[in-house]
C-alpha positions as CSV (number, residue, x, y, z in Angstrom):
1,X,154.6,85.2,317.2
2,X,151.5,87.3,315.7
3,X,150.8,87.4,311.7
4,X,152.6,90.7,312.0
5,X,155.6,89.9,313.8
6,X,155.8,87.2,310.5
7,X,155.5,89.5,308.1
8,X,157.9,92.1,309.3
9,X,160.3,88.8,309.9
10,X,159.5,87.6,306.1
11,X,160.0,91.3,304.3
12,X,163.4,91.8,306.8
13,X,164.6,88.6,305.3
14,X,163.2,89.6,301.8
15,X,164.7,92.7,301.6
16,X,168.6,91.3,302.9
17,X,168.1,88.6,300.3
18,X,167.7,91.6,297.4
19,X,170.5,93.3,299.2
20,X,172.8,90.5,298.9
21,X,171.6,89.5,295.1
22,X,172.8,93.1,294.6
23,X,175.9,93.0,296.3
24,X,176.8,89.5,294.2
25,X,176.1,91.6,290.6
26,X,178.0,94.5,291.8
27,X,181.2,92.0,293.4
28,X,180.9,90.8,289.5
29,X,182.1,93.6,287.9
30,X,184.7,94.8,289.8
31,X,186.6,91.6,290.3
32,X,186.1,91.2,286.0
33,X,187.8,95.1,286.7
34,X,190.6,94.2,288.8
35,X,191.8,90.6,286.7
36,X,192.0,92.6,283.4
37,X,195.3,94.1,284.2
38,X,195.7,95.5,280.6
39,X,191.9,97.4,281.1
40,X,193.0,98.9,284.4
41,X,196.5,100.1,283.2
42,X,194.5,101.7,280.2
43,X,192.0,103.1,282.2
44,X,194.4,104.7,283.9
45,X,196.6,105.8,281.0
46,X,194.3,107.3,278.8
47,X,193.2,110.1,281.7
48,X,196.6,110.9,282.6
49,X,197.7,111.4,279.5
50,X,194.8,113.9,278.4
51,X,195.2,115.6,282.5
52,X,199.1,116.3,281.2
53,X,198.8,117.3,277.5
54,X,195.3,119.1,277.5
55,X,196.6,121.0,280.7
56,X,199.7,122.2,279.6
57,X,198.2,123.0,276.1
58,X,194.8,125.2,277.7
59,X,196.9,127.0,280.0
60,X,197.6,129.9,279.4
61,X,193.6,130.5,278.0
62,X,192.9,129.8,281.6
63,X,195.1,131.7,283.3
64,X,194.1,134.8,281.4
65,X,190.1,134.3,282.0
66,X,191.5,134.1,285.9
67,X,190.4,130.3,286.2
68,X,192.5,127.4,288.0
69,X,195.8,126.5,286.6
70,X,195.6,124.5,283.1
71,X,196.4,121.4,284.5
72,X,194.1,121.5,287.9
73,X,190.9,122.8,285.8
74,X,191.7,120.0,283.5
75,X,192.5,117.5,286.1
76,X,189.0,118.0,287.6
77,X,187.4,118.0,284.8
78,X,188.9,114.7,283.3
79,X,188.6,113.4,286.5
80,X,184.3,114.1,286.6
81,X,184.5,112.7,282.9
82,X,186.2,109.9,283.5
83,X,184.2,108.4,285.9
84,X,180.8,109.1,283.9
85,X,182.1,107.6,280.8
86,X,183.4,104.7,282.6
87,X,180.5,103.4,284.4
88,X,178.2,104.5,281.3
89,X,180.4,102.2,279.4
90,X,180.7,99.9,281.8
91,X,176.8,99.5,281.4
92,X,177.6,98.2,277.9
93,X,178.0,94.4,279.7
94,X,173.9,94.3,280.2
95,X,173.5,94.5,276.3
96,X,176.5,91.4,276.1
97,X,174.9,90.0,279.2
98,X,171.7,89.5,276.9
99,X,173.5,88.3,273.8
100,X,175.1,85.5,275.9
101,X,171.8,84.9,277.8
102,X,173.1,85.5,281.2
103,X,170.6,88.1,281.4
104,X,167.9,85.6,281.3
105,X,169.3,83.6,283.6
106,X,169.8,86.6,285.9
107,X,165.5,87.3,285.2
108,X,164.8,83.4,286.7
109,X,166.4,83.6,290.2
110,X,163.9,85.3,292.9
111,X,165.0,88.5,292.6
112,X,163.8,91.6,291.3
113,X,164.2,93.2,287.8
114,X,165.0,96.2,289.9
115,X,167.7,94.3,292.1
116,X,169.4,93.3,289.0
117,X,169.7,96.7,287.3
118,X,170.6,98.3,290.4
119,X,173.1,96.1,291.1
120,X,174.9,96.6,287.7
121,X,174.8,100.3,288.1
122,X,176.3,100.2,291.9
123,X,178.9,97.6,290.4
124,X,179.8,100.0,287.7
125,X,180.0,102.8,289.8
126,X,182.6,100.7,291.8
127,X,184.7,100.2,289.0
128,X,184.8,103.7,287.7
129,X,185.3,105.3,291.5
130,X,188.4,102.3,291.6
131,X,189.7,104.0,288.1
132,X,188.9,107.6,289.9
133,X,191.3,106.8,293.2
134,X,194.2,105.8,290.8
135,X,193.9,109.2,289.1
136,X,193.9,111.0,292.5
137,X,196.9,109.2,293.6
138,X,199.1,109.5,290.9
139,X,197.4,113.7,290.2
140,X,200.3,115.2,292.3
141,X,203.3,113.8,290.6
142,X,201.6,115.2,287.6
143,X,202.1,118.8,289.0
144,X,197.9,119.0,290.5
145,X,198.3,120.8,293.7
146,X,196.0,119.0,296.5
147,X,195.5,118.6,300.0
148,X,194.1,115.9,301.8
149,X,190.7,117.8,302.6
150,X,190.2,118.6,298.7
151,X,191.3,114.9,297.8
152,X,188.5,113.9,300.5
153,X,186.2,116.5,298.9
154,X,186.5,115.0,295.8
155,X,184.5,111.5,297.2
156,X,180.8,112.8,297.5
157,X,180.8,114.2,293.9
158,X,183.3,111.8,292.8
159,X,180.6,109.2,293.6
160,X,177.7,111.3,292.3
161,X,179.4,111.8,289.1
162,X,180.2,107.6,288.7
163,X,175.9,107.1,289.4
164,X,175.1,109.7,286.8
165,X,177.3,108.0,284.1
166,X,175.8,104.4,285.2
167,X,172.2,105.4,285.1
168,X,173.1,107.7,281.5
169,X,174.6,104.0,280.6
170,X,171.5,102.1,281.5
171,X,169.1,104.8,279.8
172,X,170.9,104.2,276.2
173,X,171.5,100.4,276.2
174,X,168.5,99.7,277.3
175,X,167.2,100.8,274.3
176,X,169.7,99.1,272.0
177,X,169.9,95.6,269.9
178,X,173.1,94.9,270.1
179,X,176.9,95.6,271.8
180,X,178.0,96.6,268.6
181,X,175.5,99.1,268.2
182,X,175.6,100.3,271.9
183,X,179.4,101.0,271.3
184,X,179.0,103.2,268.5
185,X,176.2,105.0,269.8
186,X,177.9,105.8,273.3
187,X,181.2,107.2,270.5
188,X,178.7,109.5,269.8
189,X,177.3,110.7,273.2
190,X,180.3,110.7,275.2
191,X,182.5,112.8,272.8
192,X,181.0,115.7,272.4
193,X,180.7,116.2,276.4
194,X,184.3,116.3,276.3
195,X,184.2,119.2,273.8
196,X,180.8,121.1,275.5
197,X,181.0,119.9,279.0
198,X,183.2,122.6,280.3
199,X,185.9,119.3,280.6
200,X,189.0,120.6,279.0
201,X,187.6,124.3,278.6
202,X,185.7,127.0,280.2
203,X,182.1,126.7,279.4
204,X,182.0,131.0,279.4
205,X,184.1,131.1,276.1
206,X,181.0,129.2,274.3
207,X,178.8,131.1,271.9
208,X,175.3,131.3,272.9
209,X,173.7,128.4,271.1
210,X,176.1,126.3,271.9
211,X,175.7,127.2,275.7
212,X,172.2,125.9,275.5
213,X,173.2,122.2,273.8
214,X,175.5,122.8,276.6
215,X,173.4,122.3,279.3
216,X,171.7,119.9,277.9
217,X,174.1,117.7,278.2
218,X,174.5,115.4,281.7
219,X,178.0,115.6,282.6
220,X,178.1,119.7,282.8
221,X,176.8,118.9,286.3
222,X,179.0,115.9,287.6
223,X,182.0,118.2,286.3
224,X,180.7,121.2,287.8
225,X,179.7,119.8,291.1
226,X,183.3,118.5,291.5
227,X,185.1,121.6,290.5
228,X,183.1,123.2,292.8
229,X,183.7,120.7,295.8
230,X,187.7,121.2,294.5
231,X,187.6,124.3,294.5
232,X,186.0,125.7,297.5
233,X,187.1,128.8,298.9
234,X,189.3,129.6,295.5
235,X,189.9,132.9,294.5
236,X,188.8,131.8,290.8
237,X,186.2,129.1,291.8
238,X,183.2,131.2,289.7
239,X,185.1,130.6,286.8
240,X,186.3,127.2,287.4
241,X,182.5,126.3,288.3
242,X,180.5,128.6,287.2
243,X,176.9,127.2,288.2
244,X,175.3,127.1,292.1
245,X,176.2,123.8,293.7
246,X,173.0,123.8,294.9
247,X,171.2,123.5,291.2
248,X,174.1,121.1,290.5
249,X,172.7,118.6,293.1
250,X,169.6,119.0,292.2
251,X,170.2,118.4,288.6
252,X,172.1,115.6,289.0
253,X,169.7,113.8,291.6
254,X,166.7,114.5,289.1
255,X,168.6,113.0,285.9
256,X,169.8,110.1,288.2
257,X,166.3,109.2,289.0
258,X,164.6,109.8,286.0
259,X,167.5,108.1,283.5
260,X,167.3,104.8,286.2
261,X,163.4,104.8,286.2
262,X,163.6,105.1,282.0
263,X,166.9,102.6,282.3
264,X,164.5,99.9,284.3
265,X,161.7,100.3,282.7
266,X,163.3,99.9,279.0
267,X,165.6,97.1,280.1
268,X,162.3,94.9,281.8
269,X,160.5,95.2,278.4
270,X,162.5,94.4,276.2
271,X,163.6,91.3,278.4
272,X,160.1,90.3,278.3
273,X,159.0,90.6,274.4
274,X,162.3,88.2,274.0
């Protein structure tokens, strides 16, 4: 075999061995997921129970500005926000992970730093898409009209939505001291999405200014990208979702990439000045 034939052998067998170091973070957090029964049965709680009240209560506003049923247009959006807050959360570990030097001992095996936070985002993801199937499955008892071709709809933005909330996640923490700390400071992020989001209302009833804090905020896209995947071919679809697909993709790839590169970068430093 030529030094070329070995090389492209030695970076094939490089790149499955950062594949499957990947893989083993990811496996990590879901199975931690799915042997905390009481975190899964309150993961799943919490979202039903805003999907039922918040719907029935936003009603009738919705109905009059000609937009989904209450308890749809909250469904989808609850749904979107769920599964960003969850795998942003979820990110939380990294900052334990360090506290309890499992980090560190992460850093020494022969794989890269960008393995290792990759594979805590895709294992995060996982958990928050797991969360995302239980709301789906139990939506229709909870009066959400769907069909099998919207619930499949739901999977590509569904996913989209869980990689924006892991790599907002990494992007914060990475920055932070301690879990403590990250906890609180997420309390403040994540809440007022709910509120300016367009989650559990209409972003068109927003005065001006508060439109613009509006965009600026990540989970406007992940919840308009899945209304708009929901939605498709609805009568009231421009107010459900009122911004192009198109830009929401686009936004949502860019802030993926740019709050993972940030994320990395952040997370790798501070490791090192430890």
């Amino acid at each position: 075999m030529t030094s070329t034939g070995i090389r492209a052998v030695r970076r094939r067998s490089e790149r499955q061995h950062e594949l499957w170091a990947l893989l083993a973070i990811a496996q990590r957090d879901l199975t931690r997921l799915l042997r905390d029964r009481y975190r899964l049965a309150l993961s799943l709680a919490f979202p039903l129970f805003l999907i039922v009240g918040v719907g029935n209560v936003v009603g009738p506003l919705l109905a009059s500005r000609g937009s989904a049923g209450g308890v749809t247009f909250v469904f989808t959006g609850i749904l979107a926000a769920t599964l960003f807050q969850s795998a942003a959360a979820g990110i939380v570990s990294i900052v334990e992970d360090r506290e309890t030097d499992f980090s560190r001992e992460l850093f020494v095996a022969p794989v890269s730093r960008l393995t290792i936070v990759a594979g805590k985002v895709v294992g995060e993801s996982l958990v928050a898409a797991t969360q995302g199937i239980g709301i789906v499955a139990v939506a229709p008892l909870l009066g959400v009209r769907m069909s099998v071709l919207q619930a499949l709809a739901l999977v590509p933005p569904g996913l989209a939505a869980c990689l924006l909330g892991a790599a907002f996640g990494l992007a914060t923490v990475a920055w932070l001291p301690s879990q403590r700390t990250a906890m609180q400071v997420f309390t403040f992020l994540i809440v007022p999405q709910y509120v300016l989001a367009g989650v559990v209302a209409p972003v068109q009833v927003m005065p001006p200014m508060l439109d613009v804090v509006s965009r600026l905020m990540p989970l406007r896209y992940g919840v308009d990208l899945l209304r708009a995947a929901f939605d498709a071919g609805a009568p009231g679809l421009v107010a459900a979702a009122p911004e192009s697909p198109i830009v929401d993709v686009l936004v949502v790839l860019a802030l993926v990439l740019v709050l993972m590169g940030a994320g990395t970068w952040a997370f790798d430093r501070r490791e090192r000045s430890r």
